[in-house]
N, C-alpha and C positions, 0 to 999 in steps of 0.2 A: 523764341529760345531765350531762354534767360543771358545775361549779358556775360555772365562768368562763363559757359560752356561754350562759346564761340569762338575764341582762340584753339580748343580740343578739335572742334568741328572744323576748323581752320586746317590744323595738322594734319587730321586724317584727308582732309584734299591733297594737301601735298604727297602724303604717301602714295595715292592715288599715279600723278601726273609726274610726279618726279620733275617736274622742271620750276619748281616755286623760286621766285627772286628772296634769295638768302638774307638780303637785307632787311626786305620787308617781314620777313618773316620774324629776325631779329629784333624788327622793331615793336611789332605786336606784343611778343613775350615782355618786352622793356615798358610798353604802355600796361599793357594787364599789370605787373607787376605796381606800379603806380595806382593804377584804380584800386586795387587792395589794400594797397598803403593807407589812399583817403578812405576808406572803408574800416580799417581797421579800428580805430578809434570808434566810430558811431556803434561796432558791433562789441567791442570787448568782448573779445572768445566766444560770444555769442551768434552773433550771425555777421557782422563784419569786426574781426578782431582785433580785442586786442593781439593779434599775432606780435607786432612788433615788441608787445611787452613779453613775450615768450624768448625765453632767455635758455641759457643752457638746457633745463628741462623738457622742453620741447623738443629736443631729441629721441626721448623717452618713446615717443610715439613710433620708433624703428630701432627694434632690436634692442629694448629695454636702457637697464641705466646701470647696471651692473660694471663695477670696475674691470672685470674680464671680459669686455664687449662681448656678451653671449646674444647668439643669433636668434635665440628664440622669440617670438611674440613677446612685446612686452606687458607686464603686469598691470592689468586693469585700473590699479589707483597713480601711475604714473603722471607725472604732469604733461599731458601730451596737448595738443589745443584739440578742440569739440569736430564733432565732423562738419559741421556748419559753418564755423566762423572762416574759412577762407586760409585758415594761418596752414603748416605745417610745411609749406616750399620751397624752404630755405632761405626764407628774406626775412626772420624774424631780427632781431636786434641780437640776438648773440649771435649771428654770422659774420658780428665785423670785427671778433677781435682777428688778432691774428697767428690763429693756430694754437693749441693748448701750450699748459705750462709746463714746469722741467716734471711734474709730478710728486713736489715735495709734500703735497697733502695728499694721502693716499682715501679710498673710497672707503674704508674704514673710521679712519678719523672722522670724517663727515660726519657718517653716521653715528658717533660717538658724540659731536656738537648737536647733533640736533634733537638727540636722548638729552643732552644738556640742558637743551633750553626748553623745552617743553614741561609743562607744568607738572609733574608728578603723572602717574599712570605706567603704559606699556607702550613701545615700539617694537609692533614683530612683522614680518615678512616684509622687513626692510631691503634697500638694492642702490646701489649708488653707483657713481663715476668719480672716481679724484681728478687733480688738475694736470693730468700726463693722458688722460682717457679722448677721447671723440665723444661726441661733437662736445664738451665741457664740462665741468664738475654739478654736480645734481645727486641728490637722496630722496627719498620717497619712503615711506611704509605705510603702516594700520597703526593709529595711535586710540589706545582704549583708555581713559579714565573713569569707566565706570558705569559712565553713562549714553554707553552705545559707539562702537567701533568706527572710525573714522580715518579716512584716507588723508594724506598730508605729504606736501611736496614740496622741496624747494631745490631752484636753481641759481646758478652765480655766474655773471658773465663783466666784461668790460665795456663801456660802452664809451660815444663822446657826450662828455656832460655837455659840450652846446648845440649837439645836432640834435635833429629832426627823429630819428629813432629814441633818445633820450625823453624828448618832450611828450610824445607820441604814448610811451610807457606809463607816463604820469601821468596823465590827461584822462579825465574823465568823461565820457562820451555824454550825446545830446540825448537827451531824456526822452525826445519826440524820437528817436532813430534805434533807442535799446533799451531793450527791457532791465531792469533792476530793481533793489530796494533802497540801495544806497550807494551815494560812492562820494566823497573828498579826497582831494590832495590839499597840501600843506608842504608848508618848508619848514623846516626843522632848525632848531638855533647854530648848528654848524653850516648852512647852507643848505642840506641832502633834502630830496626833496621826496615827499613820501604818497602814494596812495591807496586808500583804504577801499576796497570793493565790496559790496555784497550782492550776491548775484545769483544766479542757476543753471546749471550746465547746459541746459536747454536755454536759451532766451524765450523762444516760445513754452515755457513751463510745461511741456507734453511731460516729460518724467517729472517730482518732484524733488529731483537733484538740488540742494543749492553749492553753491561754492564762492567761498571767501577766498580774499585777495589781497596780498599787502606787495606793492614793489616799492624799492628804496634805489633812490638814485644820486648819488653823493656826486661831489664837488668834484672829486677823483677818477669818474667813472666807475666806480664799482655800481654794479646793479644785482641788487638782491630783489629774487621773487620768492616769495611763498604761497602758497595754496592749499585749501580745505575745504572740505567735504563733508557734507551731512552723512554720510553712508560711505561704507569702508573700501569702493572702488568708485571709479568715477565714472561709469555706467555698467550696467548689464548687473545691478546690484540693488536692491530696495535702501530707501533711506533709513538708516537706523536709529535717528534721533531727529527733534524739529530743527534745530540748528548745527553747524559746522562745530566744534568743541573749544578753540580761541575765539574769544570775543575781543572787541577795536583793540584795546591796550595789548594783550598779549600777543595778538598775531604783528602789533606793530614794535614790540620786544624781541620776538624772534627776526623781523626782518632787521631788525636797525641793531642787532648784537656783532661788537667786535672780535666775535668769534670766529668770522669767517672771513675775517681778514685777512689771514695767512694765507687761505684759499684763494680770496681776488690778488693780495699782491704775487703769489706767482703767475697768473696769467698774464700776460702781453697787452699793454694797451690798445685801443681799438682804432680802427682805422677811422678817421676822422670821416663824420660824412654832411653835408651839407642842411640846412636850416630849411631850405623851399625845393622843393622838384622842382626844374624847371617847366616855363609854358611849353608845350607842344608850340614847335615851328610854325610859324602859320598860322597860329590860334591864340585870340586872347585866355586870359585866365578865366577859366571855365564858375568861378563864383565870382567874379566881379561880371560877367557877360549875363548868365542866368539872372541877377538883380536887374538892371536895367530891363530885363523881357518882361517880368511878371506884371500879371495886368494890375492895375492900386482901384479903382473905383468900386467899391462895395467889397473888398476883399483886404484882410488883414495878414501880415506877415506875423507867424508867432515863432517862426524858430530858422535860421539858414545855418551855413557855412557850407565848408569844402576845401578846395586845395586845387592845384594847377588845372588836373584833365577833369577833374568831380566835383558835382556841385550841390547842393542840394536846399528845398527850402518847406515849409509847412504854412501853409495858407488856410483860410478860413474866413468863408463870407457868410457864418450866423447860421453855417448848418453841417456845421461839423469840419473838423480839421482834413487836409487831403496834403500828402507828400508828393513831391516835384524834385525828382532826380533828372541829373541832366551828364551826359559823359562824352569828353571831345577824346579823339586820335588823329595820327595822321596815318599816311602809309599804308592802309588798308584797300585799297582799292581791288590789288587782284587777289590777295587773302579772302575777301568778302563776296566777289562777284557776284557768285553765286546762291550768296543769301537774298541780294536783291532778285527776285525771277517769281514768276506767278501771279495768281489775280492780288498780292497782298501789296505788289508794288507797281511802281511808276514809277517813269523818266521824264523827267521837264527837258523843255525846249534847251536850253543849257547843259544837258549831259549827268546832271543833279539824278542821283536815283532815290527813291524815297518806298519806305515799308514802313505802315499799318499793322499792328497790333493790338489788340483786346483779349488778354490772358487773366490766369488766376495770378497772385499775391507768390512771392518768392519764399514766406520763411512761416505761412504757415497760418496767420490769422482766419479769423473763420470769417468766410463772403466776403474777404479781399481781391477786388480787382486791380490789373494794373493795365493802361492804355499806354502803349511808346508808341513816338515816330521816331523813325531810323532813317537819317539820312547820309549820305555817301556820293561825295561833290568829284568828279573827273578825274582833281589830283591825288584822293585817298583819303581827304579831308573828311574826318564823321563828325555827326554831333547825335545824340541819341536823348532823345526826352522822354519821362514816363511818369505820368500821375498813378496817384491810388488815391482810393474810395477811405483811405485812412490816416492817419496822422502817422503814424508810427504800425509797419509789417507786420510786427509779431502782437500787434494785439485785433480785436475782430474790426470790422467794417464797422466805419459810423455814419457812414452816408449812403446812399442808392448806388451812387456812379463817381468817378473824382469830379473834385472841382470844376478842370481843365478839359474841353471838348478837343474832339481830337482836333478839329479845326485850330484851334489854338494852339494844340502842340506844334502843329505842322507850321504854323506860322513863328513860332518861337524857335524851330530848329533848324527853317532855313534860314532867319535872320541874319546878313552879313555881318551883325556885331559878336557872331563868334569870332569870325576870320579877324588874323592880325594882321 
């Protein structure tokens, strides 16, 4: 079972039994929530998202953007995040201001700046939110110059310029973890820190979506996103030109214009939020722990990182690159129980219960395998490890089998050097 659908799987037990320990339960939702975080970054809207850079817009995705909160489905060119990337849960980076503004920029004006600033041509079936609207201010429409219809969005939210959702926005994911053509950040001569995406709404390219990407994240907290589209919706629509219609400079003109100043100074500064998740209780940092496990003799490290509970690294002994994710919890014990059970698992002499796995690839590659051990220690303590036969999900197989035998997983996931 893939690792995201086991807290749903979780839930539905509880509904079951009605007697689940509340806390534990609590605390699941608070770890998931965390492994999406670390995920976010490597996928950019892709397959682990940039969610966090998903700013006001990403409301869009419930009940459109229109300043008269209309309940209708919202409009296919919306800045919503992909159905893949993990984002749309309400943990994106505009959930921490606090609460919209008095609405002195109305969802007209918007729309009126961002006729502004785009280069000459048409914006029609535009729809917005002003700074008095849920969940935040955002415009969207079809912008035509001429050379083929294109979808185009922007969102504006506050954020804190020193936290972790800040950094997170700006940060360009690892090349081995998501597909792309390009992407920089930069800091700009006022301090604002900018980045430039090119990318495709698919990270696995199954459609030939692409979509650009500018977020601005100033000294002040303002975070401006914008986005575009090769084709004038953001799925369920053919591309109607090879490229998005702003190219680097101009999509980084429309983000970085003081025009939507008025917009971010009426919202509410953000709620301040922290630099590091912290470690799971009980558990070292899940990327400093993974380094020490990896085997070094005939085998090269070309790419890691991670964050508290996620870890991840790309190995490579002369026959093709293989990815080694590795993901700690606590408090999962009787949440889980019941994943542990059948011929895929076993109990050691210590109460340790351990599952075996040999699945397909999560996001799509062709002849991607993935191998996990999942283990689950007495107190609720997990650690979960999984090679693939790939360097990177979303692109095909470049080896038979991964790196890592499951023998080796298994010895790496009960390793005491997770525990703190």
């Amino acid at each position: 079972m893939p690792f995201e659908d086991e807290l749903g799987d979780a839930l539905r037990r509880v509904g079951e039994g009605f007697d689940a320990d509340a806390v534990a339960l609590a605390e699941a939702g608070r770890q998931r929530g965390r492994r999406l975080v670390a995920r976010r970054r490597a996928a950019l809207l892709g397959g682990s998202a940039l969610a966090l850079a998903l700013i006001g817009a990403a409301g869009a995705c419930a009940g459109g953007v229109s300043g008269g909160g209309s309940t209708g489905p919202a409009p296919a060119y919306a800045a919503a995040p992909p159905a893949d990337s993990g984002a749309g849960n309400g943990t994106g980076s505009g959930m921490q201001g606090r609460g919209p503004g008095s609405g002195a920029v109305t969802a007209d004006q918007l729309v009126g700046v961002l006729r502004q600033l785009l280069p000459g041509g048409t914006l029609t079936g535009t729809e917005a939110r002003g700074t008095g609207d849920q969940p935040g201010p955002a415009v969207s429409g079809v912008y035509d110059d001429g050379k083929g219809r294109a979808a185009v969005a922007v969102g504006l939210s506050r954020v804190d310029p020193e936290g972790r959702n800040a950094d997170a926005a700006v940060t360009c994911p690892e090349k081995s973890r998501a597909h792309y053509d390009r992407c920089e950040t930069t800091t700009l001569p006022d301090g604002a820190r900018l980045m430039l995406f090119q990318g495709y709404e698919r990270s696995d390219r199954r459609v030939p979506t692409k979509r650009w990407q500018a977020v601005l994240v100033t000294d002040r907290g303002f975070q401006v996103e914008v986005q575009e589209w090769n084709a004038p919706a953001q799925k369920g629509e053919p591309a109607s030109r090879p490229q998005p219609p702003l190219e680097k400079d101009a999509l980084k003109a429309v983000a970085t214009s003081p025009l939507w100043h008025p917009a971010l100074n009426d919202l509410p500064a953000a709620v301040p939020d922290k630099q590091q998740p912290p470690v799971p209780a009980g558990m070292r940092d899940a990327s400093v722990a993974l380094r020490t496990l990896l085997p070094g003799d005939g085998v090269t490290v070309t790419g890691q990182g991670g964050k508290a509970d996620h870890a991840y690294a790309v190995l490579d002994d002369g026959r093709g690159g293989s990815l080694v994710e590795a993901n700690v919890q606590t408090g999962m014990g009787e949440l889980l129980a019941r994943r542990f059970t059948g011929p895929q698992s076993t109990v050691l002499p210590d109460g340790t219960r351990v599952r075996t796995e040999k699945t397909g690839g999560e996001k799509g590659g062709a002849g991607v395998v993935m191998w996990t051990v999942d283990t689950l220690r007495p107190d609720g303590r997990r650690v979960v490890v999984s090679a693939f036969n790939t360097a990177d999900q979303n692109e095909a197989a470049t080896r038979a089998e991964p790196l890592l035998t499951i023998e080796q997983l298994r010895r790496i996931a009960l390793d005491p050097r997770w525990l703190g």
